[in-house]
Backbone bond lengths (Angstrom), bond angles and torsions (degrees), N, CA, C in turn:
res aa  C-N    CA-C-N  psi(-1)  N-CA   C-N-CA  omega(-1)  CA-C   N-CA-C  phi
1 X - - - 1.462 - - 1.524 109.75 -
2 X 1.122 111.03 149.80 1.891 126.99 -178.90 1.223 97.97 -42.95
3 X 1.551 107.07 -59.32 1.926 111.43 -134.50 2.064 86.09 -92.61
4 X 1.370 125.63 -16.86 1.259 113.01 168.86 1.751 128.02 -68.74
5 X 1.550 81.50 -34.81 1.877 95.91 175.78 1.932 107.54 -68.03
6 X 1.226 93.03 -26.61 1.652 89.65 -164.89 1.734 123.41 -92.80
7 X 2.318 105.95 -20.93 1.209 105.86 154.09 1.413 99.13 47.15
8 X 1.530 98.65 167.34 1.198 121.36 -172.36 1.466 106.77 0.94
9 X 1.458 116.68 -81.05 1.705 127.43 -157.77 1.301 111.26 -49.23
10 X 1.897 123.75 -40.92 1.263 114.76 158.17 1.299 148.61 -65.57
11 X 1.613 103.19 24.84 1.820 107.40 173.62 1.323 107.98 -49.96
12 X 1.308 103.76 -68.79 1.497 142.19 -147.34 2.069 91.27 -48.25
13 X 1.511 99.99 -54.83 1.778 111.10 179.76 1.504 111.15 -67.08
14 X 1.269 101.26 -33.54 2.162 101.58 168.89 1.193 89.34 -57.43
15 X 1.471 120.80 -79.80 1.148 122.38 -174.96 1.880 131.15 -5.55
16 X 1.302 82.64 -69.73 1.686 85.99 178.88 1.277 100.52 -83.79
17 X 1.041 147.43 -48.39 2.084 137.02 -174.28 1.764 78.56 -55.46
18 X 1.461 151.09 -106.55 1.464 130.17 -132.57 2.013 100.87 -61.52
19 X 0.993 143.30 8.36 1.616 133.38 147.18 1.648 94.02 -74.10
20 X 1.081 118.71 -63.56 1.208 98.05 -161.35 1.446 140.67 -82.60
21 X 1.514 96.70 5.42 1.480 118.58 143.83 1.104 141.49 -70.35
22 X 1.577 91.11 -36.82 1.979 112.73 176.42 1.387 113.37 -78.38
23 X 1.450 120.00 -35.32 1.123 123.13 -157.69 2.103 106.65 -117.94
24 X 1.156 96.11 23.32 1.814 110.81 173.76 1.136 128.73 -26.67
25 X 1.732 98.00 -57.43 1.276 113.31 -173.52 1.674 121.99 -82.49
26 X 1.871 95.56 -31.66 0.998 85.31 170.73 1.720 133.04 -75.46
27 X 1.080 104.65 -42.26 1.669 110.82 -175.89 1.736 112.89 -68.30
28 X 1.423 94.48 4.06 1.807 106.81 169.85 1.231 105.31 -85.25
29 X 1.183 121.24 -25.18 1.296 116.91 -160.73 1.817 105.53 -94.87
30 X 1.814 88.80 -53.33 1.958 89.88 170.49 1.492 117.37 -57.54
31 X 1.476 112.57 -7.06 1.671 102.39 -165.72 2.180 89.51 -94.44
32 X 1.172 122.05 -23.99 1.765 143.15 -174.49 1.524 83.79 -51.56
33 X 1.842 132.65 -44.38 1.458 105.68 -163.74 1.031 97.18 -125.30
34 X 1.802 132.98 51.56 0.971 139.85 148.58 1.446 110.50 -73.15
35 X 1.144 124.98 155.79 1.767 141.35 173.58 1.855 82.16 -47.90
36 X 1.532 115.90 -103.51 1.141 113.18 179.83 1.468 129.29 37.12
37 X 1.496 81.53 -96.96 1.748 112.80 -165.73 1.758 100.74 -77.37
38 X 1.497 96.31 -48.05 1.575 99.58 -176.90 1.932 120.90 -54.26
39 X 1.359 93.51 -24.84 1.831 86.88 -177.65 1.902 101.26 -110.06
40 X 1.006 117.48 2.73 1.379 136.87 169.55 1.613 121.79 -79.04
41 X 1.024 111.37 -53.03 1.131 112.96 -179.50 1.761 114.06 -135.36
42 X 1.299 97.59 81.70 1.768 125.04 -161.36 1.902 92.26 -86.85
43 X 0.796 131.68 -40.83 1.618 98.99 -178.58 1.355 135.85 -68.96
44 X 1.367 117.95 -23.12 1.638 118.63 138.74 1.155 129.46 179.60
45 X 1.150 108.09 148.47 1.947 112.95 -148.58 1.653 97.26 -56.70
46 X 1.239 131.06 -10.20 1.226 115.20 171.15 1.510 123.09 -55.95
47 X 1.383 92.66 -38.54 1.856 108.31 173.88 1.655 99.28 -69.90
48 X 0.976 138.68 -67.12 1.215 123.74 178.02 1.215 112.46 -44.90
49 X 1.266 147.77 -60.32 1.786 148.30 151.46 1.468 87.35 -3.39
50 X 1.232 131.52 -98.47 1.393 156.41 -146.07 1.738 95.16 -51.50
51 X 1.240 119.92 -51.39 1.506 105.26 -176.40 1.076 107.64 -77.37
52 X 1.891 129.56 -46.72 1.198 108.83 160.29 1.501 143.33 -2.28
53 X 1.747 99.12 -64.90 1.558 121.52 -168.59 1.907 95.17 -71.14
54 X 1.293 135.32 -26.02 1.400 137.67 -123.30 2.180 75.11 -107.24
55 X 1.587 103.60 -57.82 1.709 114.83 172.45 1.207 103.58 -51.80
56 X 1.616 137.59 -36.70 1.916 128.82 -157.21 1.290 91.59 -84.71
57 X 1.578 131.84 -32.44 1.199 127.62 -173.74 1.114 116.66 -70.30
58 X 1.441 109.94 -70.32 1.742 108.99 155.68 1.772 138.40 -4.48
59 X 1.369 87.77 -60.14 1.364 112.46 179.28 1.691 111.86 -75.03
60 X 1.270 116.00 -28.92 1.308 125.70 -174.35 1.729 103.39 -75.54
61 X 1.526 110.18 -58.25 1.467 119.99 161.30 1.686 124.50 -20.39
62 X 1.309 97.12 -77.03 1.696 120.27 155.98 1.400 112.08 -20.15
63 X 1.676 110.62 -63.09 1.754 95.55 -161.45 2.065 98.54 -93.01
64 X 1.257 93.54 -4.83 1.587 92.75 170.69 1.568 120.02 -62.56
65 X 1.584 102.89 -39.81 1.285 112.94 -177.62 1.858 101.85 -75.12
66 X 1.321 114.78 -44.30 1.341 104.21 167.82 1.613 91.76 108.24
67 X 1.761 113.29 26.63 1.367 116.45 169.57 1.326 118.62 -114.39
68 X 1.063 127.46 51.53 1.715 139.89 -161.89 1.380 113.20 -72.12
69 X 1.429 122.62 -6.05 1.367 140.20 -157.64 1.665 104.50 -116.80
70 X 1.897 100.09 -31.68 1.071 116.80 -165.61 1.659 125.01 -70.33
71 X 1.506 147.31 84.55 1.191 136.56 171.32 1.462 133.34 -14.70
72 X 1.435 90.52 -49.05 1.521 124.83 -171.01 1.479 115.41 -90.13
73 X 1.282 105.85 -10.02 1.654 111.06 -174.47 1.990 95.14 -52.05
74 X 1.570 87.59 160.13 1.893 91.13 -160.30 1.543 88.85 -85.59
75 X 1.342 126.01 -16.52 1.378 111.20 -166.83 1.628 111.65 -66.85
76 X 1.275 119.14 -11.32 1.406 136.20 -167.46 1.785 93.91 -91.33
77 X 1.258 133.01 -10.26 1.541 115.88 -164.13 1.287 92.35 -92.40
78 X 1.346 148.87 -14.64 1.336 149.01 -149.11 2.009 95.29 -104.56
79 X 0.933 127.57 -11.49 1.366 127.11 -176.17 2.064 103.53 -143.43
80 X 1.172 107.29 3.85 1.309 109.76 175.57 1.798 115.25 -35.01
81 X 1.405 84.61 -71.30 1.288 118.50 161.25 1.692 115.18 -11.35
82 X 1.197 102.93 -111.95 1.608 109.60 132.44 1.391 125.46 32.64
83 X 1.015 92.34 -98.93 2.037 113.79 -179.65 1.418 78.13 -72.75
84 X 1.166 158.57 -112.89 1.347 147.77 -130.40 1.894 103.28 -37.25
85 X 1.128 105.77 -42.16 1.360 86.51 -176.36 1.832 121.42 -94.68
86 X 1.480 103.30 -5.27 1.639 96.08 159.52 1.242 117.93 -73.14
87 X 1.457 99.14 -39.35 1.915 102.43 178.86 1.808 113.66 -45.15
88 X 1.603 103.94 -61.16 1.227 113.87 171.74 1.499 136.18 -40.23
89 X 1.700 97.37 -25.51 1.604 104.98 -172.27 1.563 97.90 -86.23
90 X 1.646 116.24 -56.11 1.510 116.30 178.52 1.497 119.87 -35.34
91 X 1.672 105.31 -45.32 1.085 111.61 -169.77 1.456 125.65 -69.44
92 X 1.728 113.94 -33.40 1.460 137.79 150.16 1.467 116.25 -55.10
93 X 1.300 113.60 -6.89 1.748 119.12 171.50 1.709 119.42 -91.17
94 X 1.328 104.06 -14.92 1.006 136.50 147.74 1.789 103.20 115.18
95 X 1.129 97.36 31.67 1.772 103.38 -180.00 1.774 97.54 -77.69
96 X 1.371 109.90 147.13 1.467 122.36 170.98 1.702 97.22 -100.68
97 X 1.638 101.76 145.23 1.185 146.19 -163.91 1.750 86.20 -53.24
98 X 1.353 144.56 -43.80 1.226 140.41 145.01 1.956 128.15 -28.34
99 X 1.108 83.91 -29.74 1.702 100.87 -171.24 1.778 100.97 -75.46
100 X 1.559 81.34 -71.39 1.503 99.71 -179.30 1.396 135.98 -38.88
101 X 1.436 107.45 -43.43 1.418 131.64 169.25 1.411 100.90 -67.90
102 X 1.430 132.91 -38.09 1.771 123.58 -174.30 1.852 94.12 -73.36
103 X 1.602 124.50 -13.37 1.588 86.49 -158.48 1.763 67.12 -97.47
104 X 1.380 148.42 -34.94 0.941 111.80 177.66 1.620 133.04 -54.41
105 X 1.004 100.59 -10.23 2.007 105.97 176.68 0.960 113.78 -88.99
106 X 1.941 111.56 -1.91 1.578 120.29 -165.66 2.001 82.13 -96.89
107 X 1.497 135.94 16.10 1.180 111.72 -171.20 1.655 98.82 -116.58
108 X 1.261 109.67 -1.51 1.813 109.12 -176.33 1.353 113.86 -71.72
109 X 1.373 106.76 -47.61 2.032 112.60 -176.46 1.360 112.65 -56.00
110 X 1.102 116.98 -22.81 2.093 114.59 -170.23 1.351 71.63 -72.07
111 X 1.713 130.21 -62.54 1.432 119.69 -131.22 1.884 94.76 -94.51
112 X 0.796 110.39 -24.21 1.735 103.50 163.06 1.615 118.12 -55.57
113 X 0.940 106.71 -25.69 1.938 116.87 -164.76 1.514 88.84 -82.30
114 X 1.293 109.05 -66.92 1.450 89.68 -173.21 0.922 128.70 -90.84
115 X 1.576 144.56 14.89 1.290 146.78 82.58 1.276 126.06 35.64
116 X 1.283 90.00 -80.73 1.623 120.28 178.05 1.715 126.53 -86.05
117 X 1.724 95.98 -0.24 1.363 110.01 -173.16 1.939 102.22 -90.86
118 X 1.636 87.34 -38.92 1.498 104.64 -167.66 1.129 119.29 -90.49
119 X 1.429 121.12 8.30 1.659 131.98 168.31 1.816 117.85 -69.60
120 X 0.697 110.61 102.75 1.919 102.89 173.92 1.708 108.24 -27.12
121 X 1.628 83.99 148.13 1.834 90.97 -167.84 1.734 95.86 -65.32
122 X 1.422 130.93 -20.27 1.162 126.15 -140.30 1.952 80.94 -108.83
123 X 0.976 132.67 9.70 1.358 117.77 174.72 1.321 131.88 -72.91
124 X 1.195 131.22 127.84 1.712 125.34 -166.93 1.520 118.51 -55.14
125 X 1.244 103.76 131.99 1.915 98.83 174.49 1.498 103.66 -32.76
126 X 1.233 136.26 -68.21 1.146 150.01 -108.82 2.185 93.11 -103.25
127 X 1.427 107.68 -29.49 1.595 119.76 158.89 1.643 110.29 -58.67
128 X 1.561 102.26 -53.53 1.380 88.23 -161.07 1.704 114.90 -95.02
129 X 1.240 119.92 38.93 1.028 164.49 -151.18 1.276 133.96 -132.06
130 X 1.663 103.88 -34.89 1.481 137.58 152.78 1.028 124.57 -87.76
131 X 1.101 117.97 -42.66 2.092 128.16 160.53 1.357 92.53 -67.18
132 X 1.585 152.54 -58.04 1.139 115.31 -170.52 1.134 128.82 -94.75
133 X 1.470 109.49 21.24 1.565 110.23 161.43 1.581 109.29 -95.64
134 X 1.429 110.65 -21.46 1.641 93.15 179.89 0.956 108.44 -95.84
135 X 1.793 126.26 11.22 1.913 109.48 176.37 1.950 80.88 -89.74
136 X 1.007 103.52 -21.27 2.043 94.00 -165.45 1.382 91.83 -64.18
137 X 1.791 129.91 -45.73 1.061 107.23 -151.74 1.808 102.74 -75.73
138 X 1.495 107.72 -37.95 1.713 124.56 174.73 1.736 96.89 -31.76
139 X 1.393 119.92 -70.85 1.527 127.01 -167.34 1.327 96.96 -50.04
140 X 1.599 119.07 -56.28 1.697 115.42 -178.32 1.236 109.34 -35.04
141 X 1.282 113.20 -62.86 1.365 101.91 -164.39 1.405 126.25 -85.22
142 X 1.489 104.61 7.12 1.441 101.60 168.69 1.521 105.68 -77.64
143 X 1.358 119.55 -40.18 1.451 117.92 162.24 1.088 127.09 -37.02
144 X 1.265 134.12 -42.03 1.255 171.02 174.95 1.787 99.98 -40.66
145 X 1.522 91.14 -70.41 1.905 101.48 170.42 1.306 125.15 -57.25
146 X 1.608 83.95 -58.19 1.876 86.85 179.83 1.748 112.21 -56.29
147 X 0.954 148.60 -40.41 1.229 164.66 -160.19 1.543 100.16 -80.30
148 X 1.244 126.23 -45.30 1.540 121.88 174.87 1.397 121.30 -107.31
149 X 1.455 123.42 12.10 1.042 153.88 162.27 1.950 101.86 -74.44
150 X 1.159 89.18 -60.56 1.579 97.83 -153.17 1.966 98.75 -71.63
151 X 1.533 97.93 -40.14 1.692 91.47 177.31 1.005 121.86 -82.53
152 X 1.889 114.64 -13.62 1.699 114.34 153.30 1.993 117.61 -32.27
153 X 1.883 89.86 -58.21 1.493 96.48 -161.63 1.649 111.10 -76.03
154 X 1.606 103.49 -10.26 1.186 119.70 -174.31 1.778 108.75 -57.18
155 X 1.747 94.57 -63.15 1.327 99.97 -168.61 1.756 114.03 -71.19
156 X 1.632 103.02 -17.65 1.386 96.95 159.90 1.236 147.92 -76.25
157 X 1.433 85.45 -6.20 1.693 108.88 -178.77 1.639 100.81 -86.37
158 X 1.339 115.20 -19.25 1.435 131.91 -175.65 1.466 124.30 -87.27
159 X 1.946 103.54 -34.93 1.213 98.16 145.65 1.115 145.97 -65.91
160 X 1.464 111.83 -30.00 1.497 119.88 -169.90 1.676 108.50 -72.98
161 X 1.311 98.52 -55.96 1.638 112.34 157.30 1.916 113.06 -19.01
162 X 1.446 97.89 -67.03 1.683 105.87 176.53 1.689 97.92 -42.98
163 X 1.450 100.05 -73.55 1.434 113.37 -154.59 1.548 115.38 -39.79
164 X 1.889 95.83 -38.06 1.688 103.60 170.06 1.309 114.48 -56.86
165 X 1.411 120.56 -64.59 1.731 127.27 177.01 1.671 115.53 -44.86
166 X 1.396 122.06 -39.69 1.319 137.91 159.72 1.816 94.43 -38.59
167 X 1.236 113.67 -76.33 1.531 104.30 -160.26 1.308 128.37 -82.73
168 X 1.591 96.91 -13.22 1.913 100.80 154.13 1.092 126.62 -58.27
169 X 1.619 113.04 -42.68 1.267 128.95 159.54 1.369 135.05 -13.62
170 X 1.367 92.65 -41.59 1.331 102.04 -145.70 1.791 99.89 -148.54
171 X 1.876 98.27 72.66 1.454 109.72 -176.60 1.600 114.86 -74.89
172 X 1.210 116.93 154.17 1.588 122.59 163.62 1.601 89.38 -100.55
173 X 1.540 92.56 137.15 1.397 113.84 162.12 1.414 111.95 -112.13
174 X 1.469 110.76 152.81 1.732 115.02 175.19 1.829 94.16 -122.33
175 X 1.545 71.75 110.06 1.873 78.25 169.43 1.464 136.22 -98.53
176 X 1.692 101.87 -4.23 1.284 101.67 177.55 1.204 73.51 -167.70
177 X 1.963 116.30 178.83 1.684 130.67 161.94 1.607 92.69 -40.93
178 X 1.246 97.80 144.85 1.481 94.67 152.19 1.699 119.97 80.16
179 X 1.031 91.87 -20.30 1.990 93.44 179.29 1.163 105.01 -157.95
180 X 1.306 93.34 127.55 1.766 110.23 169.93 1.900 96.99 -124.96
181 X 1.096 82.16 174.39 1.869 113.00 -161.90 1.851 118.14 -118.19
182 X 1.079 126.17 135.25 1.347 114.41 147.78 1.632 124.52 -141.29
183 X 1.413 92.64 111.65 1.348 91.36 171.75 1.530 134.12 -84.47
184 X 0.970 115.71 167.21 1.270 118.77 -132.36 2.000 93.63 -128.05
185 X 0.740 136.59 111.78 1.206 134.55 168.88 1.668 115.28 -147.25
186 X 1.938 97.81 131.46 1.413 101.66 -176.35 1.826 101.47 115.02
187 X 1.578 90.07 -161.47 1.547 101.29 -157.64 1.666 85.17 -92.65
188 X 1.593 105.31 149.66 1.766 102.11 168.56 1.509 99.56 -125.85
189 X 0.844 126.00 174.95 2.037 142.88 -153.63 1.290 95.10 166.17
190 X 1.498 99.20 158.78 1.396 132.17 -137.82 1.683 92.38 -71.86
191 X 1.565 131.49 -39.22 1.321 144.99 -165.97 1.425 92.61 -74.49
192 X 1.871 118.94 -72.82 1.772 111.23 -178.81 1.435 117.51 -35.15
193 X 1.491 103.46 -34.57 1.761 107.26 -153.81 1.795 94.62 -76.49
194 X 1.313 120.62 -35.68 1.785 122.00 169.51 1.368 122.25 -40.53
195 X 1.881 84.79 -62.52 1.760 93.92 169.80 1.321 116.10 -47.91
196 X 1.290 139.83 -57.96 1.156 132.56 174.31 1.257 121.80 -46.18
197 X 1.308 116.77 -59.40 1.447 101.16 150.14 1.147 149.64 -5.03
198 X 1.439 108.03 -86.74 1.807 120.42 167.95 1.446 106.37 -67.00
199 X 1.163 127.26 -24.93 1.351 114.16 -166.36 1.971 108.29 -96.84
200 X 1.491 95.29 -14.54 1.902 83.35 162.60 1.170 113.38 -111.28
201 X 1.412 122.05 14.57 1.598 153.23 171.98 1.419 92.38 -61.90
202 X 1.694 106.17 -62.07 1.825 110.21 -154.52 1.461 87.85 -77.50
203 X 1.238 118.55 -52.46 1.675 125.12 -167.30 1.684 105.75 -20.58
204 X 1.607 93.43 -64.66 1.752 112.86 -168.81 1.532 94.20 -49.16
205 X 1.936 130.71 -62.73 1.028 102.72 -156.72 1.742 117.71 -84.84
206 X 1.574 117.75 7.99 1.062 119.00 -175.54 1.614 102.66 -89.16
207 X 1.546 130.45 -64.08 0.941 113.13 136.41 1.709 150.49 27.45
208 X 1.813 103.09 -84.62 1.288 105.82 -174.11 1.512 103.43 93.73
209 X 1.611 120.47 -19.39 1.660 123.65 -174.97 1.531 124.02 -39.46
210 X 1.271 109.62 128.56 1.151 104.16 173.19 1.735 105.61 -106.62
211 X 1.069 110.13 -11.27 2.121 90.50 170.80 2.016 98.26 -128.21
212 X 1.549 114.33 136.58 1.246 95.70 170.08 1.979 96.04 -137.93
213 X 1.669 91.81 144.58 1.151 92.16 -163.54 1.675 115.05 -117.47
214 X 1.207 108.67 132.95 1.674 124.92 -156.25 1.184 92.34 -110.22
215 X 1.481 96.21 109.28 2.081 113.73 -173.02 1.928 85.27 -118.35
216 X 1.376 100.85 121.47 1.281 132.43 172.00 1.554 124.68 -99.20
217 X 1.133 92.07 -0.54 1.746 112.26 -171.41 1.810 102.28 -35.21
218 X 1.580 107.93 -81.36 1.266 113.57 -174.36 1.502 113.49 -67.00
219 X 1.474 124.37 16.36 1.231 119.06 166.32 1.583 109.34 -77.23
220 X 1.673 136.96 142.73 1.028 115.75 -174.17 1.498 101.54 -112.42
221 X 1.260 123.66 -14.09 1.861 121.92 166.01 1.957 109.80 -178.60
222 X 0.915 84.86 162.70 1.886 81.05 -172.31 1.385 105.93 -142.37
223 X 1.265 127.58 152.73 1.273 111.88 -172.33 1.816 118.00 -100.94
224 X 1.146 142.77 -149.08 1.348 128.57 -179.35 1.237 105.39 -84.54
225 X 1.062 134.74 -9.50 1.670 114.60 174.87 1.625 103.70 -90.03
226 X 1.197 110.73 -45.67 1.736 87.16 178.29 1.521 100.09 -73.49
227 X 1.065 153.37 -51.31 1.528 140.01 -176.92 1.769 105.88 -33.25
228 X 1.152 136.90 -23.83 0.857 139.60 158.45 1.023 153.88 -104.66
229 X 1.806 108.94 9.94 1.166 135.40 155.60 1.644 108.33 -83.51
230 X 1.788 113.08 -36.41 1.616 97.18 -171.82 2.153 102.39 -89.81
231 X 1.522 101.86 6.93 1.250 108.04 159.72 1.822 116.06 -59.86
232 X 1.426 69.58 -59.50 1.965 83.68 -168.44 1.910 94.10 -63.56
233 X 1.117 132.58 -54.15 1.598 115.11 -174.59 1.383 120.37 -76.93
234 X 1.934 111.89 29.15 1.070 121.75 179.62 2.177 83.76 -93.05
235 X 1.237 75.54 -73.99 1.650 84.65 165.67 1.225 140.96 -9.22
236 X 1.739 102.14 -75.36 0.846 130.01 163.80 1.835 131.22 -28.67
237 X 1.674 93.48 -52.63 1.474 108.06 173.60 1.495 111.56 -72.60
238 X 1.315 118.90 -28.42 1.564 120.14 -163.50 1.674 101.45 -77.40
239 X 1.712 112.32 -33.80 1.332 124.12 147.69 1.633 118.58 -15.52
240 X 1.526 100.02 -77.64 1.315 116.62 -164.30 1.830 96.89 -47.95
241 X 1.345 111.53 -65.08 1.277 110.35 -172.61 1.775 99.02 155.31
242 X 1.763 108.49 18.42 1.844 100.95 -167.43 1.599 93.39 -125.28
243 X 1.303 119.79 144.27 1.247 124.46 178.79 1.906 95.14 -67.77
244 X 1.531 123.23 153.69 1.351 126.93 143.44 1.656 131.69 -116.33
245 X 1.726 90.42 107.63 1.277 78.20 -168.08 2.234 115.66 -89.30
246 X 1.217 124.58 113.56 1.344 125.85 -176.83 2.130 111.33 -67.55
247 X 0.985 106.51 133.90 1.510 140.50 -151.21 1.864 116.76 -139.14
248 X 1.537 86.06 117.37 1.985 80.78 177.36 1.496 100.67 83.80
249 X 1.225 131.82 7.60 2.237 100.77 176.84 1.182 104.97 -68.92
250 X 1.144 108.74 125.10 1.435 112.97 158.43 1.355 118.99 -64.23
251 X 1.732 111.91 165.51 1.369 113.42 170.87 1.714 119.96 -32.32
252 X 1.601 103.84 -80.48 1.610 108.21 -179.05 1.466 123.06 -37.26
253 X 1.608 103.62 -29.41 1.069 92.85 176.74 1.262 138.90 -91.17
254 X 1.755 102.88 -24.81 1.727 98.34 157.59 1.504 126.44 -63.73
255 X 1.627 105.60 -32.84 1.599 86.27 168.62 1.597 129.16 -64.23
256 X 1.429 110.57 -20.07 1.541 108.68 -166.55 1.898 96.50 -62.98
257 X 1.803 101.16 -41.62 1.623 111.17 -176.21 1.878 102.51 -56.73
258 X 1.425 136.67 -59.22 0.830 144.15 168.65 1.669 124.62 -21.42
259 X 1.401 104.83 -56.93 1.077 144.32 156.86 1.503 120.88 -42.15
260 X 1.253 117.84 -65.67 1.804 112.45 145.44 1.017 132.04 -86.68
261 X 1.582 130.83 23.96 1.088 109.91 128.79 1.513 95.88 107.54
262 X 1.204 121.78 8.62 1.354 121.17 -158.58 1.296 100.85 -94.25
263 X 1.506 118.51 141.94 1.236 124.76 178.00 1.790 117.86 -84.22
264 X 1.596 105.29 108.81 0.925 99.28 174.84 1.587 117.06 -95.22
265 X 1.090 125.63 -2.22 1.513 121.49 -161.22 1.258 104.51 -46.85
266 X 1.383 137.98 -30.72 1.395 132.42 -154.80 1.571 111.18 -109.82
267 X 1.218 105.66 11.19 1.951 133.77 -178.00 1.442 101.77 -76.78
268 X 1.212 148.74 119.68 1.526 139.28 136.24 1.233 109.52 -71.40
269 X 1.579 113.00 112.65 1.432 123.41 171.40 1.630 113.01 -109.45
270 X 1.271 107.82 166.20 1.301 110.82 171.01 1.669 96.70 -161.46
271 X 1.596 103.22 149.91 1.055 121.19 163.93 2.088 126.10 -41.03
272 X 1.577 114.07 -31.52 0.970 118.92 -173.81 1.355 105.58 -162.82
273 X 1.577 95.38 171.12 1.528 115.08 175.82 1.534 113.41 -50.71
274 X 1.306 89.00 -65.92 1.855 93.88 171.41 1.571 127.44 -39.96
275 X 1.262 89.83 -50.67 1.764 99.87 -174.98 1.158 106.95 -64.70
276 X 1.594 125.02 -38.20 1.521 133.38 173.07 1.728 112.03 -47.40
277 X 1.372 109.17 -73.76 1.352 114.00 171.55 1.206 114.61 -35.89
278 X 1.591 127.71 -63.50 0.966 135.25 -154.60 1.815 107.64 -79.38
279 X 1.143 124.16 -28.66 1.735 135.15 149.65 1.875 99.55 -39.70
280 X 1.664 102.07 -72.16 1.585 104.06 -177.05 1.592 127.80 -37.88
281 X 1.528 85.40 -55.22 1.842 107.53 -177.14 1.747 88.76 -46.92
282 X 1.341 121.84 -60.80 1.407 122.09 -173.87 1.089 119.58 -44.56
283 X 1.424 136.70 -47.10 1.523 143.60 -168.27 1.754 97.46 -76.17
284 X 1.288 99.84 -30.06 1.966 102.97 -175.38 1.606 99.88 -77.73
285 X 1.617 113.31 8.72 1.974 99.27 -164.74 1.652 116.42 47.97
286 X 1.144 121.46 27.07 1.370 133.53 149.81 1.322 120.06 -55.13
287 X 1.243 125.61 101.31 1.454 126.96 -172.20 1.628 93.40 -88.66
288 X 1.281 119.85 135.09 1.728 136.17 153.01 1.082 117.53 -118.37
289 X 1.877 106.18 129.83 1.097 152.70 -160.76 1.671 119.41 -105.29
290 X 1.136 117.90 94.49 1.777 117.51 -178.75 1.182 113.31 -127.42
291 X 1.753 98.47 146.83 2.131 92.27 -160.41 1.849 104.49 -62.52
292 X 1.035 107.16 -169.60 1.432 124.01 176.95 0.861 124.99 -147.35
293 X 1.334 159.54 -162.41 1.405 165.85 -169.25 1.431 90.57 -99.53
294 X 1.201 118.25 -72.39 1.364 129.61 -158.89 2.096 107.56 -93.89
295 X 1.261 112.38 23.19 1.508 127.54 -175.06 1.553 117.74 87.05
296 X 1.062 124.58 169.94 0.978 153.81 -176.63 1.343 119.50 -8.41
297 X 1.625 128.27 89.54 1.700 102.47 -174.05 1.621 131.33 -130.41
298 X 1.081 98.16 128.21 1.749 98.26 -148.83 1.653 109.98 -72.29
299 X 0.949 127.49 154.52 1.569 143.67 -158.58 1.467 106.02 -130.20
């Protein structure tokens, strides 16, 4: 058992886990018109009540186990959740990570008072002194969670964000039956160069395409790992069942391809978008038609 291993030194942590058993309802209620909870959970303080009670439990768990120090203590996985997403909302309110952390420090004094309310008059300075250093350190480290909780979901909210801008980035066009396009403009890295991938991957089979054409024009150089990623989704497409024809390399960049060695013989390139299409339109027996001096003249 916890409280046998811990003897003597664990009064002070009994101590605070039976307040915060005894006293549930109340410090649910003082924590309801904290900043926090109060601009967090706005449709009605009953819901704030309720998460309140959902954190006292948590916290009660924690000093039961006798891990008050602990981040990771398990009593914290049941409201993780939770605190990750109040943190997240304050912080989307536009409070800095400084802010946030003061209204969480704004939640220790309700629960210190009565703490300190519910100690026997006859208790030694030097006891109650020990209970309020281990609810400070308990509150710390609930800060502790919420705070690395919230920039967990932060930066995931940051990836996904990327991953979205990544695939706007980087449209399939349908330029005729049968062939769509993606051009390519800007810097490419090893992550853009995937997206392109899967994303003229789905094109081809949504589509039905049989030629898709990878215009590199506004690319201005790439280094050997993407040169060999838009190798492999040269491939890749011919896989599916669609010719790829490549469009726009610039100088640097055929030498960097040259340079490793990569086999292009089996690449349809062209200087441009146009020339690409207009190669495609050809393989489809697409006749093109442009005026002339003297009318109409087919190409």
């Amino acid at each position: 058992m916890p409280e046998q291993a811990e003897g003597t030194a664990g009064v002070p942590t009994r101590e605070v886990r039976d307040l915060l058993r005894r006293r549930r309802e109340q410090i649910a209620q003082r924590w309801a018109d904290e900043p926090l909870f109060r601009a967090v959970f706005t449709v009605s303080r009953d819901e704030a009540v309720e998460a309140g009670k959902a954190v006292v439990d948590a916290l009660a768990q924690v000093a039961d186990a006798a891990r008050v120090e602990d981040p990771d203590a398990a009593g914290f996985t049941a409201v993780r959740e939770q605190l990750a997403r109040m943190g997240a909302a304050r912080s989307r309110s536009g409070l800095s990570t400084a802010q946030v952390s003061s209204e969480l420090a704004a939640l220790r004094p309700p629960v210190e008072n009565l703490l300190v309310a519910d100690l026997p008059e006859d208790t030694s300075t030097e006891h109650v002194r020990d209970c309020v250093t281990t609810l400070s350190v308990l509150m710390g480290t609930l800060r502790v969670v919420v705070m690395q909780t919230a920039l967990s979901e932060g930066q995931a909210l940051i990836d996904r964000q990327r991953l979205q801008l990544l695939e706007v980035a980087t449209p399939v066009i349908k330029l005729w039956d049968g062939i769509v396009a993606v051009p390519l403009i800007g810097t490419l890295d090893s992550a853009r160069s995937q997206v392109v991938m899967e994303t003229l991957l789905e094109s081809i089979v949504e589509q039905q395409a049989r030629y898709a054409i990878l215009d590199i024009t506004g690319v201005p150089t790439v280094d050997s790992l993407v040169a060999q990623h838009l190798m492999k989704t040269v491939a890749a497409a011919r896989l599916m069942g669609a010719e790829c024809i490549v469009s726009g390399i610039r100088p640097a960049i055929a030498q960097t391809m040259v340079h490793l060695g990569l086999d292009l013989g089996t690449v349809v390139t062209r200087a441009s978008l146009a020339d690409a299409l207009g190669y495609v339109l050809h393989q489809l027996g697409v006749g093109i038609v442009t005026p002339g001096t003297n009318g109409a003249v087919a190409r």
